[in-house]
N, C-alpha and C positions, 0 to 999 in steps of 0.2 A: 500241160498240153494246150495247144494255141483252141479259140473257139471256133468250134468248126463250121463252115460255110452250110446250106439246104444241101449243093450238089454232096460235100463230104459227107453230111453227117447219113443221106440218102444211100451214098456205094457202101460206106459200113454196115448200116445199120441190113442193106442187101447181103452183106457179105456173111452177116452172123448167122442172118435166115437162113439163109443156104446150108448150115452144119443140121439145121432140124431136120428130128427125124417123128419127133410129135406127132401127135392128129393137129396141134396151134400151138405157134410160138410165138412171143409178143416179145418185144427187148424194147428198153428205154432205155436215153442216153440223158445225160446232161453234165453240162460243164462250166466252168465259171471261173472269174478273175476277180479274187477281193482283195480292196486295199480297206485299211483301217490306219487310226490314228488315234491314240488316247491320252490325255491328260487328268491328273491332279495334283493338286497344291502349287496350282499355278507354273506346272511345268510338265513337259510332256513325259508321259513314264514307256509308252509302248509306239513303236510304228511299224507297218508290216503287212506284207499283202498273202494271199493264197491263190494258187491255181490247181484246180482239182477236178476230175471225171469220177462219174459213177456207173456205172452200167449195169442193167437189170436184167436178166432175160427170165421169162415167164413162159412153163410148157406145162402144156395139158393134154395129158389120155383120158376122153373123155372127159366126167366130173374130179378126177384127181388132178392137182394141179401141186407143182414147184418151181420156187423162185431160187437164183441163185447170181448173186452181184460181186461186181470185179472192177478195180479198176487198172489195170492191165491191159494193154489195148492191139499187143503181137497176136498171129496168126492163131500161134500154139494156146495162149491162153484163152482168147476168141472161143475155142473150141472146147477147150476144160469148162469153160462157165455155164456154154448151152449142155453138154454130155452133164453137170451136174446137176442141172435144173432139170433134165430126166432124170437122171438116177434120183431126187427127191419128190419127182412125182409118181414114179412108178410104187416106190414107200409110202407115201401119202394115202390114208382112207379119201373116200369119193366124197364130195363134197356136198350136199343137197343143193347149195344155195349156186353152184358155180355158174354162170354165164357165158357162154361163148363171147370170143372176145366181137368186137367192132367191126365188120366190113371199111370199106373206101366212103370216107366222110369231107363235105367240104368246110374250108376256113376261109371267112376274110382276112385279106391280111392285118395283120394288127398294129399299133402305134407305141410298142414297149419298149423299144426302143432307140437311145439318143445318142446319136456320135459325143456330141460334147460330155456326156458322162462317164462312156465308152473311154474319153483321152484321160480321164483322172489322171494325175503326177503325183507322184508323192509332193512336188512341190505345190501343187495345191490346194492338196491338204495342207499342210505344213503353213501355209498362206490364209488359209484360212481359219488356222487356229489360235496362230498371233496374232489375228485380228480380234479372234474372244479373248485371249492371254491379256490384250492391251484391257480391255472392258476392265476385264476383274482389276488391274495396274491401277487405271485410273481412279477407281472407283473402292482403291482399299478393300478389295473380296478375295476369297478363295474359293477358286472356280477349280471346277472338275467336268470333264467333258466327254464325248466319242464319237467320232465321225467315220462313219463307214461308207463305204462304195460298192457294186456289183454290176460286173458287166458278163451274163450267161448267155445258153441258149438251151434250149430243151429240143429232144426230136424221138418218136417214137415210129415205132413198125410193126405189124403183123402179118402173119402167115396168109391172113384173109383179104390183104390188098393196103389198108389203111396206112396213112406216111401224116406225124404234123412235126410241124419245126416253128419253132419261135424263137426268137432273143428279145431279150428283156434288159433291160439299166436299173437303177434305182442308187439315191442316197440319202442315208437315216441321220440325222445329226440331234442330237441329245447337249445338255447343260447346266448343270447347277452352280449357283451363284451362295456363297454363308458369307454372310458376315464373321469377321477375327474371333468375334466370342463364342460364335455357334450359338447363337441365338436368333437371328434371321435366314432362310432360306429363300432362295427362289427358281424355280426350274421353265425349262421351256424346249418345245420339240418339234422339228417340224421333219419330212419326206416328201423325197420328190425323187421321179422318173428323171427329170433334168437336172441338171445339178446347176445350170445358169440361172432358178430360181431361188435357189437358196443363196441367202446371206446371214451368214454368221454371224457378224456383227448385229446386225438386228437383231437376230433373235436371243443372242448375248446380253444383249441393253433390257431385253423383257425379262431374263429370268435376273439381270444386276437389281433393276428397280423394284422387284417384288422381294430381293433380297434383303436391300437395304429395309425397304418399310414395315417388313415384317419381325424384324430384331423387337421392336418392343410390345409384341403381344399381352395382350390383356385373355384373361379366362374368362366366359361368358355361360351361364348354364346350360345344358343339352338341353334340347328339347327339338319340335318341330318348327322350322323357318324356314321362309323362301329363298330358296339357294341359285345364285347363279354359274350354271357349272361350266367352264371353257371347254372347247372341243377335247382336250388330249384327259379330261375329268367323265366328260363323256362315254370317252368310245369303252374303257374299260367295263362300265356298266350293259352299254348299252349290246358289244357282243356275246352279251349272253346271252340275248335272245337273237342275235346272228344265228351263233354255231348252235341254237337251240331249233332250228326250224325242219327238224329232221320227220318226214314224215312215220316214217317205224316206230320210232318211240313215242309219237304219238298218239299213234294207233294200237298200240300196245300198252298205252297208261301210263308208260315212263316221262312224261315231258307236260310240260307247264301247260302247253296245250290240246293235253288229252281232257277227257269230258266223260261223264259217267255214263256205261253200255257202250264203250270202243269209240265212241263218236271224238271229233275234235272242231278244235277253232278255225279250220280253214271254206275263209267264206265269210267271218264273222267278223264284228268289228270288236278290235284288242284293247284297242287306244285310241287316245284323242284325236279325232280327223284331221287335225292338224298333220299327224306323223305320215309321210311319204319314206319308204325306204326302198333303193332297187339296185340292181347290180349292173354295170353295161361297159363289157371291153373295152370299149371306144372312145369312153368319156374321155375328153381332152384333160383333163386337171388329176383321172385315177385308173389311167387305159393299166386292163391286166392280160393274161394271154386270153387267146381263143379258143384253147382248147383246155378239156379239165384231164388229170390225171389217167383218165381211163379211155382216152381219146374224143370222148364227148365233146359236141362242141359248144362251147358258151355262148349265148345270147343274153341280150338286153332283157332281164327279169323285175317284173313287180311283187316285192315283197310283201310290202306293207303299203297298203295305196289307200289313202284319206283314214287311216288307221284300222281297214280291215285287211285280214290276213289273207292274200291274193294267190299264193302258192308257196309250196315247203320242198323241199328236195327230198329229189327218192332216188336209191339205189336204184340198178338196172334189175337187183334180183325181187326188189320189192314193189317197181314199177311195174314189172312183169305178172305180178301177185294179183296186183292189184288192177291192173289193166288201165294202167293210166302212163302220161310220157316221162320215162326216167329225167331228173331237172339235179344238174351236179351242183354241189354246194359252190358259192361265188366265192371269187378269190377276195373281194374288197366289196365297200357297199359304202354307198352314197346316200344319203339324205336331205332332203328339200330343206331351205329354212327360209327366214324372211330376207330384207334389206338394212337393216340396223346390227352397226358394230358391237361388239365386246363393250366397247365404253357408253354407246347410245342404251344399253339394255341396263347397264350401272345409271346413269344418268336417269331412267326410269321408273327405277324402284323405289321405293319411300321406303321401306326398310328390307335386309334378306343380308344374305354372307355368297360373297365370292368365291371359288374353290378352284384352288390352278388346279389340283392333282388329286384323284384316288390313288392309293396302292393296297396291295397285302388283300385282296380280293380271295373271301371264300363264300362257299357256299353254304348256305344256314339250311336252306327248304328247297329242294329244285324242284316241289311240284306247283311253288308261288313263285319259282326264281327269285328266293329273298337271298339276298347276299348283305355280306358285312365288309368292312373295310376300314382304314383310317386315310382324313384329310391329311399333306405335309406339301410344305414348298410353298408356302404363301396361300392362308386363308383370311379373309379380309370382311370386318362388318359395312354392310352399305347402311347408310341414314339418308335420305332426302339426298337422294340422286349423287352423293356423293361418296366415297371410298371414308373413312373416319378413322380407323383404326383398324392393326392387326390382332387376330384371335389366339387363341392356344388351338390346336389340332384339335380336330374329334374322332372317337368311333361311330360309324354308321352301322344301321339296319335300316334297308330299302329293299325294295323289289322294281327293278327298272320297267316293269308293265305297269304297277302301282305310278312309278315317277311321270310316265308317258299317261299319265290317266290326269295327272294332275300339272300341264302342261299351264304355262298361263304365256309363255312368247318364247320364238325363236328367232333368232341372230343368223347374222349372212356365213352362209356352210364356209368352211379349212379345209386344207390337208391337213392330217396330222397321224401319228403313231400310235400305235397303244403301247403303253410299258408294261403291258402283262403277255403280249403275245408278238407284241413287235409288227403287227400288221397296219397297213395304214387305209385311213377312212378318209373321206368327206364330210364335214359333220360339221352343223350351225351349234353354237352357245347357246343355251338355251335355261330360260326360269323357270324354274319348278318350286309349287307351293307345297306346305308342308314336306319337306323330306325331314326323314328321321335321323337327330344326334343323338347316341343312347347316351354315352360319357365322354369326357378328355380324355386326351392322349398328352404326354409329355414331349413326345417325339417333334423333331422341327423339317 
């Protein structure tokens, strides 16, 4: 199905209301155009796009509520999807927590998205992958890769007046570089709304060079050292206390910052004043939509401001509770950093370890947020401002409130992805003293 235009997605999403016979009916749409493109062993294995609709419609008698989603988009079905989403609330017990849905809400318009992203070819993928293809050529590597693209739009409606509509763009581009023996790695990731910012080749030459130099790694004993982590080493730590900043659970004891007698850390300072974190649709470098899932509208939020915790997201049924303004969790989150590169903050240290990558992220304690994980893809020891040599991998134990406590300089903020959730951030490089290596890993 082609992406439907405000007017289209408007007469349908009219068209569906019309079959209610509810006390509220809410239906969301969304649709989308993906291309993708993957390689390994230096040759492409998959290419291939998708276009897919989903539709939701949501009815409530009174506190029972049912959902029931189609993607069928003729008259007759139209009307099977809304008659089922009664027939399953009418079955449904009444819900204590249910919320009447939204009234008529305003949006600015948003910046998500980009024609030039929007025209993806397959031939430019394909163009742009034998431009990494050549990297690995030249460079004697085996490189494996994925480039994906997305061109949607979202559009929701309810019974009580409320109408948002968005389109959005976006491309993820991903890279690993081994050296023939599998003994060096080097990875690198970058996303973007445009897709005229990405270059491949670049970002190809960063994970070849960290592949090449890390083939001959040396083992070095675990312990605590200053580690300088790149943005895409970053973000996996550092969303934990993202999608941690739920006010319920902290209010209820479950979350790293609850505090003993129901009280929590909102107000308080978490981390080092340094730390700025905030979410704002608009931002030129990581605009997301305007609206959140539940027709909420997004604004520009201070998360974490000079390292105290400035506000936490609440449901509308716990805002309600509570008597404070329901604040929907952000799609992406940006953080302040300084003016010095990746290489200026190397060039810095007198001694510490470099780390392109976390992965394998679990949870040890989520009432310290201590997580474990292993280094891979290029871990490097710095001596006297200079890169010296590659490492063997480690396992970690950290708690990224503990890392942000022991903060010593941040580097000028990235786009970049998380490889644990796929979302992408803002986010400076940053040194951090004492982080903890418990042991080695083998893995490259």
């Amino acid at each position: 199905m082609a992406i439907l235009t405000k007017d289209e997605a408007h007469a349908l999403l009219k068209k569906i209301l019309s079959y209610s016979r509810a006390d509220e009916c809410e239906v969301n749409i969304n649709g989308s155009h993906n291309g993708n493109i993957r390689y390994a062993r230096n040759a492409v294995s998959t290419s291939g796009g998708i276009s897919q609709t989903n539709l939701v419609v949501s009815s409530a008698f009174g506190k029972k509520l049912g959902v029931a989603t189609i993607n069928e988009l003729d008259a007759a079905s139209l009307e099977k999807v809304v008659r089922r989403s009664e027939e399953l609330a009418q079955l449904a017990p009444e819900n204590p927590e249910f919320v009447s849905f939204l009234g008529p809400q305003i949006y600015p318009d948003s910046i998500t998205f980009v024609p030039a992203t929007a025209a993806i070819t397959p031939k430019i993928r394909a163009d742009a992958v034998a431009q990494s293809l050549q990297v690995a050529k030249d460079a004697n590597l085996i490189s494996a890769g994925f480039l994906e693209d997305r061109n949607g739009f979202a559009a929701m409606m309810n019974s009580k007046g409320l109408f948002a509509y968005n389109t959005a763009t976006n491309v993820n581009f991903s890279v690993t570089m081994r050296t023939q023996d599998g003994k060096g790695s080097g990875y690198a990731t970058r996303g973007y709304n445009d897709v005229t910012k990405l270059d491949a080749m670049a970002v190809t030459k960063i994970a070849a060079d960290k592949g090449l130099k890390s083939a001959t790694a040396q083992a070095i004993e675990p312990g605590k050292y200053t580690v300088i982590l790149e943005p895409a080493a970053a973000a996996v730590l550092l969303e934990n206390i993202l999608f941690g900043l739920d006010a319920r659970q902290a209010d209820e004891g479950r979350s790293f910052l609850s505090k003993p007698g129901g009280k929590t850390s909102l107000g308080e300072k978490l981390v080092d004043e340094r730390v700025t974190m905030y979410s704002d649709p608009w931002h030129p470098e990581l605009p997301t939509s305007p609206w959140a899932s539940d027709g909420r509208p997004h604004e520009k939020v201070s998360w974490i401001e000079k390292g105290v915790v400035k506000n936490l997201t609440y449901s509308r049924f716990w805002a309600q509770k509570k008597g404070v303004k329901a604040i929907p969790s952000p799609d992406a989150v940006i953080m302040d950093g300084g003016s010095k590169t990746l290489e200026q903050l190397i060039k810095d240290t007198k001694k510490g370890i470099l780390v392109t990558r976390l992965w394998y992220i679990r949870n040890v304690d989520p009432q310290t947020l201590l997580l474990t994980g292993l280094t891979r893809d290029g871990t490097f020891y710095i001596e006297n401002g200079i890169i010296k040599f590659p490492i063997k991998n480690f396992r970690f134990n950290e708690s990224p409130v503990i890392m942000l406590n022991n903060l010593e300089e941040l580097g000028r903020p990235e786009r970049t992805v998380s490889v644990e959730t796929n979302t992408n951030y803002l986010l400076p490089p940053m040194k951090i003293r004492d982080f903890t290596f418990t042991s080695l890993s083998d893995a490259v």
